[in-house]
C-alpha positions in Angstrom: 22.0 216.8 -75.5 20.2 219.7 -75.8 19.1 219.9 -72.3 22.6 219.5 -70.9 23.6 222.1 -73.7 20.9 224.6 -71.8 22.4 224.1 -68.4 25.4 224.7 -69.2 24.6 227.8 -71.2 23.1 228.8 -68.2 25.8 228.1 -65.9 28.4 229.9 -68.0 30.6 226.5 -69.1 29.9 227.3 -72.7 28.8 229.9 -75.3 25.3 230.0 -76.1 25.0 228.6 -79.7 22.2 227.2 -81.9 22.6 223.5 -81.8 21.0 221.5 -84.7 19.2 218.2 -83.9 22.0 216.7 -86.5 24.8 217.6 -84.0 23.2 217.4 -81.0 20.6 214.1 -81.4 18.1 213.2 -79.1 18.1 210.8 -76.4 16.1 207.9 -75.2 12.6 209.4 -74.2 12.7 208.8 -70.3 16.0 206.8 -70.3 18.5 207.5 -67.1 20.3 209.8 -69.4 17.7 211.8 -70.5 16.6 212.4 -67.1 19.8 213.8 -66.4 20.0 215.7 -68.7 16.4 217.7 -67.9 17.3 217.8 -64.2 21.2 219.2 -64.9 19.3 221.4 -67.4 17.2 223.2 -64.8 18.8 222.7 -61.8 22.4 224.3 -62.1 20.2 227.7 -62.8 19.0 227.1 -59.4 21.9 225.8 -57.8 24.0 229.1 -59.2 21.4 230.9 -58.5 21.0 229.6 -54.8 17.7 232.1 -53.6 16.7 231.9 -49.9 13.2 230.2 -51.3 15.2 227.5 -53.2 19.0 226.9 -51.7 17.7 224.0 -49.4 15.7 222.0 -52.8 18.6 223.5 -55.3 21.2 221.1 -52.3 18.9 218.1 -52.3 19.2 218.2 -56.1 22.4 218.4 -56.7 23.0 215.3 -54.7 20.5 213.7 -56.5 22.6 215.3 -59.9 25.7 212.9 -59.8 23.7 209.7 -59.7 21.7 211.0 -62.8 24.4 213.3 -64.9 27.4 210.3 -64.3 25.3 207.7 -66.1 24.6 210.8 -68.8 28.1 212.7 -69.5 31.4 212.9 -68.8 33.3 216.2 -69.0 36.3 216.9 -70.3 38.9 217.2 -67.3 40.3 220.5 -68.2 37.1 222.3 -68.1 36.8 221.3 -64.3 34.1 219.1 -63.2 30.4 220.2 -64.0 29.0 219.7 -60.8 31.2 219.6 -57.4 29.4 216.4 -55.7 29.4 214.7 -52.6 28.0 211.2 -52.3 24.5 210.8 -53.8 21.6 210.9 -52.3 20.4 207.3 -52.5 16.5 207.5 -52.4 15.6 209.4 -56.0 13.7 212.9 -56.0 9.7 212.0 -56.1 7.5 214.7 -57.0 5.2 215.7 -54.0 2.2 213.3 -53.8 0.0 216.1 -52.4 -1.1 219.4 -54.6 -2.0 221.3 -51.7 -4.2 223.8 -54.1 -6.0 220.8 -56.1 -7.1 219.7 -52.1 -7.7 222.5 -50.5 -10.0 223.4 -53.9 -12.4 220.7 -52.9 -13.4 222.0 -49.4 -14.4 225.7 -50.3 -12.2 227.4 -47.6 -13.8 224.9 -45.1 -11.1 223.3 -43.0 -13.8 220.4 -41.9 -12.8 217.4 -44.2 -14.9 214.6 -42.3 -16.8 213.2 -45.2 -13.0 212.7 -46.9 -11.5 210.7 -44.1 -11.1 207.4 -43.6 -9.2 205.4 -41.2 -7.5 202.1 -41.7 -7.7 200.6 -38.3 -9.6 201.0 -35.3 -6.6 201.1 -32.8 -3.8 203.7 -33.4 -0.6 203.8 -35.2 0.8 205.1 -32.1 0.7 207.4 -29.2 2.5 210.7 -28.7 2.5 213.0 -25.6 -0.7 215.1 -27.2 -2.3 211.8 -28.5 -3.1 209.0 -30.5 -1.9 208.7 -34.3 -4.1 207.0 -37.1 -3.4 205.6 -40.3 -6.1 206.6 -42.8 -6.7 207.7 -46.0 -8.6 211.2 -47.7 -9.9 210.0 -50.8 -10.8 212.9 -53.2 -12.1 212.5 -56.8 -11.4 208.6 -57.3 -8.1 208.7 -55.2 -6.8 208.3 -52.0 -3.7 209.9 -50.1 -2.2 208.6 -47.2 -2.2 210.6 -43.9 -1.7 210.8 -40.4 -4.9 211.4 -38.4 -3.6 213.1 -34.9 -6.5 212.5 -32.5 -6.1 214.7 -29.4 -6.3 213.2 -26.0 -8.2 214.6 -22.9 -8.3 214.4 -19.4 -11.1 215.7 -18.2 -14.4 216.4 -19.2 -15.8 219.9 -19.1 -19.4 221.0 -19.6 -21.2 221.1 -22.2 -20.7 225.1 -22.8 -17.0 225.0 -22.1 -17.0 222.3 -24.6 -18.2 224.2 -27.2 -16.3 227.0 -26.4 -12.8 225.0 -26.7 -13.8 223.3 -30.1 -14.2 226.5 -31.4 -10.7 228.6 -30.2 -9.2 224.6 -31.9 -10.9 225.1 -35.0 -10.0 228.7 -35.3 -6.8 228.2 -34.7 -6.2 225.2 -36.9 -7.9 227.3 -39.7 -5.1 229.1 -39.8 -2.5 226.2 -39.9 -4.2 225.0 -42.9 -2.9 228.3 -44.8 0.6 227.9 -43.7 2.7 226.4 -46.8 6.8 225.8 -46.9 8.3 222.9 -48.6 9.6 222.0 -45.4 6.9 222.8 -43.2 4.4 219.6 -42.9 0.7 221.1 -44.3 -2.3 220.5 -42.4 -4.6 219.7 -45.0 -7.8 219.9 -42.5 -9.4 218.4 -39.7 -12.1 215.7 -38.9 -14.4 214.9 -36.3 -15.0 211.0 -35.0 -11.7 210.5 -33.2 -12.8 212.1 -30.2 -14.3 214.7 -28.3 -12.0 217.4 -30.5 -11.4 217.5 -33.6 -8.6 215.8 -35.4 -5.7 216.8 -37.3 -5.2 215.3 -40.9 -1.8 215.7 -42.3 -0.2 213.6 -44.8 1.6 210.3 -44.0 5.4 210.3 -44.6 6.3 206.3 -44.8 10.0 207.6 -43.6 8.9 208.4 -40.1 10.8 210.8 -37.8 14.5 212.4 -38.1 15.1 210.1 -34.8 14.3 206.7 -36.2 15.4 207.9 -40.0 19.1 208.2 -38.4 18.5 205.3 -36.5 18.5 203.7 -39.6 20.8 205.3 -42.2 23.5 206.8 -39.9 25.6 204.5 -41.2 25.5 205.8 -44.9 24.7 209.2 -44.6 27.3 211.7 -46.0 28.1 215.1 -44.4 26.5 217.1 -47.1 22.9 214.4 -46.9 23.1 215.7 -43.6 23.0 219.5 -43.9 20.8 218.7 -46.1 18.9 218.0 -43.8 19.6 220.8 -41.8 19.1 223.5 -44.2 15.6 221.5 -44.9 14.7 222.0 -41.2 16.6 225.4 -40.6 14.2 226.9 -43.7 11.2 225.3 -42.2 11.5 226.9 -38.7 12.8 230.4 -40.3 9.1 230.3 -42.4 7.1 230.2 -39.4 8.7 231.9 -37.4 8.5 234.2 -40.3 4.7 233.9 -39.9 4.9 234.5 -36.0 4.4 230.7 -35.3 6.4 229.2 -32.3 6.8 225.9 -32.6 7.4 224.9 -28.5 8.6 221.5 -29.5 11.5 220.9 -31.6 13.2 217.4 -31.6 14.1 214.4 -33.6 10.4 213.6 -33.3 8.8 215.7 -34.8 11.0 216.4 -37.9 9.6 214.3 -40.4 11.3 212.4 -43.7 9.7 212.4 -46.8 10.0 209.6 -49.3 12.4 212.0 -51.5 14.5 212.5 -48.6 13.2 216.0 -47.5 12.9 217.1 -44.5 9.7 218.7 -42.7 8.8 220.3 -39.3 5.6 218.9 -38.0 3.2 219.3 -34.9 4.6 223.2 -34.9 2.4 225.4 -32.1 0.6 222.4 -30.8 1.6 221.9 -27.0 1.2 226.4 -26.8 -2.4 225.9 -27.9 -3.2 223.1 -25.8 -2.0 224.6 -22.9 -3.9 228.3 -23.6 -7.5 226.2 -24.6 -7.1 224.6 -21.4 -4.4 222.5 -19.6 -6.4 220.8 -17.3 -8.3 219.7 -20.0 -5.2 218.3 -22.4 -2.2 216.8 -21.8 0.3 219.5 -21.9 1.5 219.4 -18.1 4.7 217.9 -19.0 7.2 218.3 -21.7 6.7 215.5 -24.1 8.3 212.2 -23.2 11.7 212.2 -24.4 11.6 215.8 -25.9 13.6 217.4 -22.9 16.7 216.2 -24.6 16.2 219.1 -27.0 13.9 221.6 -24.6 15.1 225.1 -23.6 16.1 225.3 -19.6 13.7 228.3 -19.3 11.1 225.5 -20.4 11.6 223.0 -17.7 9.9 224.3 -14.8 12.8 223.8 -12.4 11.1 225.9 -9.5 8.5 225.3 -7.7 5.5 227.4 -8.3 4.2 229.4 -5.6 0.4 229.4 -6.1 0.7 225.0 -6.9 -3.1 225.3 -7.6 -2.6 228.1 -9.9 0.7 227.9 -11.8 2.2 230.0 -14.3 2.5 228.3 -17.5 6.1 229.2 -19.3 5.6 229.7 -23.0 7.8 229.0 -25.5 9.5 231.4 -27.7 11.2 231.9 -30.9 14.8 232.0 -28.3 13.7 228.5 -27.0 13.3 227.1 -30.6 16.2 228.4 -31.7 18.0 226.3 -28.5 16.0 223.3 -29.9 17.7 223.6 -33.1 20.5 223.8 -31.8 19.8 220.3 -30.2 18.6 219.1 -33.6 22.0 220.0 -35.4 23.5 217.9 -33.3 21.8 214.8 -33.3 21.8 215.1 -37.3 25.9 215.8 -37.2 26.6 212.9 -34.6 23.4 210.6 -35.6 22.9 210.3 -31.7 20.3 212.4 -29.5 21.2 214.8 -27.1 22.7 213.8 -24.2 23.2 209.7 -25.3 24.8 208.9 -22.8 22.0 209.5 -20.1 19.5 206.6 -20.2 16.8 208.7 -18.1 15.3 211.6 -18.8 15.6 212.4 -15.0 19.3 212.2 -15.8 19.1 214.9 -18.0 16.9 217.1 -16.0 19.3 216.9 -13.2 22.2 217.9 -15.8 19.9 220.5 -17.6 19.3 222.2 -13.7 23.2 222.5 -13.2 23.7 224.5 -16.6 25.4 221.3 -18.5 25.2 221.0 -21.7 25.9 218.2 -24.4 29.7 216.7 -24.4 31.4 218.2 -27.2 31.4 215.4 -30.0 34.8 213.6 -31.6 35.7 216.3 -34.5 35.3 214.2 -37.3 31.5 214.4 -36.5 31.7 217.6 -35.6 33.9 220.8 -36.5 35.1 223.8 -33.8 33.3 226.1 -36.2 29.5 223.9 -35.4 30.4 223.7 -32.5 30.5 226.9 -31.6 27.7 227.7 -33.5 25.6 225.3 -31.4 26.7 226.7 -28.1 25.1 229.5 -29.5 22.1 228.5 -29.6 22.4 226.9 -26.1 23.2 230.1 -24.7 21.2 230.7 -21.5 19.0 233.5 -21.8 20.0 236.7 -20.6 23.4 235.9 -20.3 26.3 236.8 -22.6 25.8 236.8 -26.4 22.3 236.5 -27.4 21.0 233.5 -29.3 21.3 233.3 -33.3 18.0 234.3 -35.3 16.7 231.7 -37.3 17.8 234.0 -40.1 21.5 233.5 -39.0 20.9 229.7 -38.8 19.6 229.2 -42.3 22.6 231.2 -43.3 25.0 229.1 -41.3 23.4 226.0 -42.8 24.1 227.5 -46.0 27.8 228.3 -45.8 29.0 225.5 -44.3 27.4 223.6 -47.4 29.6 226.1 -49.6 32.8 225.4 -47.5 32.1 221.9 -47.9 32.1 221.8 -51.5 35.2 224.1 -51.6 37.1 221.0 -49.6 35.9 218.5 -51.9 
């Protein structure tokens, strides 16, 4: 008991007293209970506590809490209850299978990882709008880690000097990715040649897949507070890069990623901007990806018809049109549907997209008038009326409607 004796001491339940082993004896080494006890014993300092850096891991582990601290204690009802739960998270906290520092030690600041990479099948995983997905496998030191190995497709073949020229803008760029580092923010740990003419992006493989088909399959048993979760996972994600002047240009279900421990990440962040500035003849960037207008910024669309066609301006995103995406985001993770459902077409949603529509408010027991609101915010069209929220104002939107949650229950 002397862990839950700490966590409460910290939290203010009790007064801080010396607690012999005689009155307070241990438990089972590694049992259930014991387990609670460590994780209640450091986690209500950081769920009191609640710092910008560790509000979104201090909410994924109190979910996790109740399933361990129930099996562990039971407090006495006039002291109130320890820890104000929703449901419990169902999949248990894992510690991360990567150590980003132990990986990136074996490279020497070189983000060319080749020699470490090893595919497990000669035909992809799958394809995306930017290319083809490997499974594989970077084996460091007698062990291998499972990743993703993001091959980049091309179009057309330049000369041998442009070539060259393009490889190394991707490199530099990606060099810098591989320095980026948020818990919610997917790392690049390098890239590797042999998948084509480019080189290839090696990130790690998360057996959960996509927000999009991890709602698919747990919208059913997904509480309201799993899902902001979720959202404050993803809302501290973007607010780090953008923190580190990185536009993402492609926010959707798709590429938010679920880790096995139920975290949320944002992946393939800057890729379609680079693509298109190394060259969009050369990559497949002419298009929004397949699908991803659901969550796309109007001003992204290309509506109008250019007036040079052979020379066309290409409309960059911005930290505004990720913040629309989010928007877009929050509600498919509220409602457990994507944007606009109840088009089948894409060119159904372009059409609606071109006449100013937005998504039909949802039924109110998915949704409250307070996010809702919120995300007409963030669909606001640019340059008129109120400006959109900064990512700031999201992650602290995320954050309070957690609190009022746990004030309800």
């Amino acid at each position: 008991m002397l862990e839950l004796r700490h966590g409460l001491e910290m939290h203010g339940r009790i007064t801080p007293t010396t607690c012999s082993p005689s009155r307070c004896p241990p438990m089972v080494p590694n049992s259930r209970a014991h387990q609670g006890m460590i994780l209640f014993g450091f986690g209500m300092h950081a769920l009191v506590t609640q710092t910008d850096n560790h509000f979104s891991m201090a909410v994924h582990l109190k979910l996790e809490l109740q399933t361990l601290v129930a099996a562990a204690i039971d407090v006495d009802s006039s002291a109130g209850s320890v820890v104000d739960t929703p449901a419990a998270v169902k999949q248990p906290i894992a510690d991360s299978p990567w150590n980003l520092n132990e990986i990136r030690s074996n490279f020497e600041h070189d983000s060319d990882i080749t020699g470490y990479v090893v595919r497990d099948n000669e035909e992809p995983f799958a394809s995306g709008s930017f290319g083809d997905v490997y499974r594989g496998k970077l084996c460091l030191n007698g062990r291998s880690i499972d990743v993703a190995i993001k091959a980049i497709r091309t179009y057309s073949v330049h000369g041998d000097e442009d070539h060259t020229q393009i490889n190394k803008r991707l490199r530099r760029e990606l060099r810098t990715w591989v320095n980026l580092e948020h818990t919610n923010v997917l790392p690049l740990f390098g890239t590797t040649m042999n998948f084509g003419r480019f080189p290839a992006m090696v990130c790690p493989w998360l057996e959960n897949g996509s927000l999009t088909s991890y709602l698919e399959r747990r919208n059913d048993t997904l509480t309201t507070a799993e899902r902001l979760a979720l959202l404050c996972d993803a809302a501290a994600g973007l607010q780090y890069l953008h923190s580190q002047s990185v536009v993402h240009g492609d926010l959707s279900g798709s590429n938010v990623l679920i880790g096995d421990n139920g975290r949320a990440c944002i992946s393939d962040f800057g890729l379609s901007i680079l693509l298109t500035k190394l060259g969009g003849s050369t990559f497949a960037t002419s298009r929004r990806a397949e699908g991803a207008l659901r969550w796309s910024a109007p001003e992204l669309l290309d509506l109008e018809v250019p007036e040079d066609e052979e020379n066309p301006l290409h409309v960059f995103p911005t930290l505004q049109s990720d913040v629309y995406s989010f928007g877009s985001v929050m509600l498919q993770v509220l409602t457990g549907k994507v944007p606009y459902h109840y088009y089948i077409r894409d060119a159904q949603v372009l059409s609606a997209v071109s006449k100013g529509f937005i998504p039909q408010r949802p039924n109110r027991a998915l949704v409250t008038d307070r996010q809702w609101t919120f995300m007409q915010r963030c669909w606001m069209p640019v340059g008129v009326g109120e400006p959109r929220p900064h990512d700031d104002e999201i992650v602290e939107f995320i954050k309070q409607e957690l609190v009022e949650l746990e004030r309800a229950s």
